[in-house]
C-alpha positions as CSV (number, residue, x, y, z in Angstrom):
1,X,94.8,91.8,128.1
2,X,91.8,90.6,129.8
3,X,89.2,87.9,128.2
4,X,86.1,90.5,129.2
5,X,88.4,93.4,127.4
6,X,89.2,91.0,124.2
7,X,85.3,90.2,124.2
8,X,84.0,94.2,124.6
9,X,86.5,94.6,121.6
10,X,85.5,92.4,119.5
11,X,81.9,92.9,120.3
12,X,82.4,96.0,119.2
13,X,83.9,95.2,116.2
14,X,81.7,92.4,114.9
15,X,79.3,95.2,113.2
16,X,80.3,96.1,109.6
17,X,79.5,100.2,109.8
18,X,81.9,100.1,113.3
19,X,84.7,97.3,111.7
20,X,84.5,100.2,108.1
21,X,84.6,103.0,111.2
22,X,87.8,101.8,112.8
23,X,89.8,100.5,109.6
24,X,89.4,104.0,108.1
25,X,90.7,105.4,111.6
26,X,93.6,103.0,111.6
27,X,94.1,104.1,107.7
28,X,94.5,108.0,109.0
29,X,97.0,107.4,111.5
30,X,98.2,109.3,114.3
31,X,96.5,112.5,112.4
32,X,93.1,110.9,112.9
33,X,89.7,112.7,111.1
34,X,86.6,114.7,112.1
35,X,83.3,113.4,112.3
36,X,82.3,115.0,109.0
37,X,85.5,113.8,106.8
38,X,84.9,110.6,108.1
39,X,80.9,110.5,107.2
40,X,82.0,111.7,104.1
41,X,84.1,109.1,103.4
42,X,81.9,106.3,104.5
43,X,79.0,108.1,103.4
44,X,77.3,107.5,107.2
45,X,75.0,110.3,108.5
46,X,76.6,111.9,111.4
47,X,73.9,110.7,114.3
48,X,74.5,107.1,112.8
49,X,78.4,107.6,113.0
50,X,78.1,109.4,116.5
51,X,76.5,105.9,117.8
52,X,79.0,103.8,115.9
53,X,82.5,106.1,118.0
54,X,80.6,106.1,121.0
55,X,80.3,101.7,120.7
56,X,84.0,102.0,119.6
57,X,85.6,104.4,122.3
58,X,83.7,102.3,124.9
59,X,85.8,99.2,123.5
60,X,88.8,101.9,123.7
61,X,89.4,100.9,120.2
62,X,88.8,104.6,119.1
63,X,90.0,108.0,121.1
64,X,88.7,111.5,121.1
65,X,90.5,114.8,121.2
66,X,89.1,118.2,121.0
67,X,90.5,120.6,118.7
68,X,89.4,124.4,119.6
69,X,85.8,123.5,117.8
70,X,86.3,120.2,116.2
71,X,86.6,117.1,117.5
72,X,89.4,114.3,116.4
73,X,89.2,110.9,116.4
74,X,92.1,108.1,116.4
75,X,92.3,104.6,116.9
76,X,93.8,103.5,119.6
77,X,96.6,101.6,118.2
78,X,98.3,100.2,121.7
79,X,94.4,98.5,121.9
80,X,94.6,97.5,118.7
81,X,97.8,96.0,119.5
82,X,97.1,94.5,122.3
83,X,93.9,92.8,121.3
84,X,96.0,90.8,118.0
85,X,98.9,90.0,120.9
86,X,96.0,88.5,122.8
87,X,94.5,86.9,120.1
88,X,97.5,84.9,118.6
89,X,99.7,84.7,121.8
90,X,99.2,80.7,121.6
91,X,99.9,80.7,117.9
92,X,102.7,78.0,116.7
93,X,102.5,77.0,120.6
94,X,104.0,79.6,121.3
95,X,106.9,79.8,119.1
96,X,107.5,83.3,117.7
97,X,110.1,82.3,115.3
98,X,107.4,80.8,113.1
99,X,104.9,83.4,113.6
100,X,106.5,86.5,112.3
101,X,103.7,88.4,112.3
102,X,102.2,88.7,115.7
103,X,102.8,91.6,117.2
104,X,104.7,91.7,120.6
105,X,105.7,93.8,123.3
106,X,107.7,96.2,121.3
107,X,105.0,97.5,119.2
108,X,104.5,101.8,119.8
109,X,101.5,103.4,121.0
110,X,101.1,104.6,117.5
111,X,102.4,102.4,115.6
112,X,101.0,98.9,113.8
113,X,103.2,95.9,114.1
């Protein structure tokens, strides 16, 4: 990942209504939500949530996908990915053994390491 793709991301992130956006996307899973279930949940009115995915699929933290009428939205877990492999690939100098955690390569498209 590039440093101006890490910033954009993170950017993006650093607002609480976009950080509560995405979390509740990552929570759904490859099934993703609608605009409404998701204003519902966060109790967000929909022109203030539209501004919020917009911010987010420019980071391409967030996808869209058009279902006959409604529109779904996912978070883009390979970005999501990518971004915490970019932010800890120096962690432990670099020595994976003792970081467990950080993801790697192998982590899916869809999937959270």
């Amino acid at each position: 990942m590039e440093e101006s793709t890490a910033t954009t991301a993170l950017a993006a992130l650093a607002q609480p209504m976009r950080l509560r956006v995405f979390r509740a996307l990552v929570g759904a899973g490859p099934a993703g939500m609608t605009p409404g279930t998701l204003g519902a949940l966060l109790d967000v009115p929909a022109s203030t949530l539209s501004f919020h995915l917009k911010e987010l699929m420019h980071a391409n933290l967030v996808s869209q996908e058009r279902d006959g009428r409604k529109l779904i939205y996912r978070a883009t877990m390979a970005q999501m990915n990518a971004l915490l492999a970019y932010l800890t690939a120096h962690c432990c100098e670099g020595t994976a053994t003792t970081c467990p955690t950080i993801p790697t390569a192998d982590c899916g498209p869809t999937t959270c390491c």
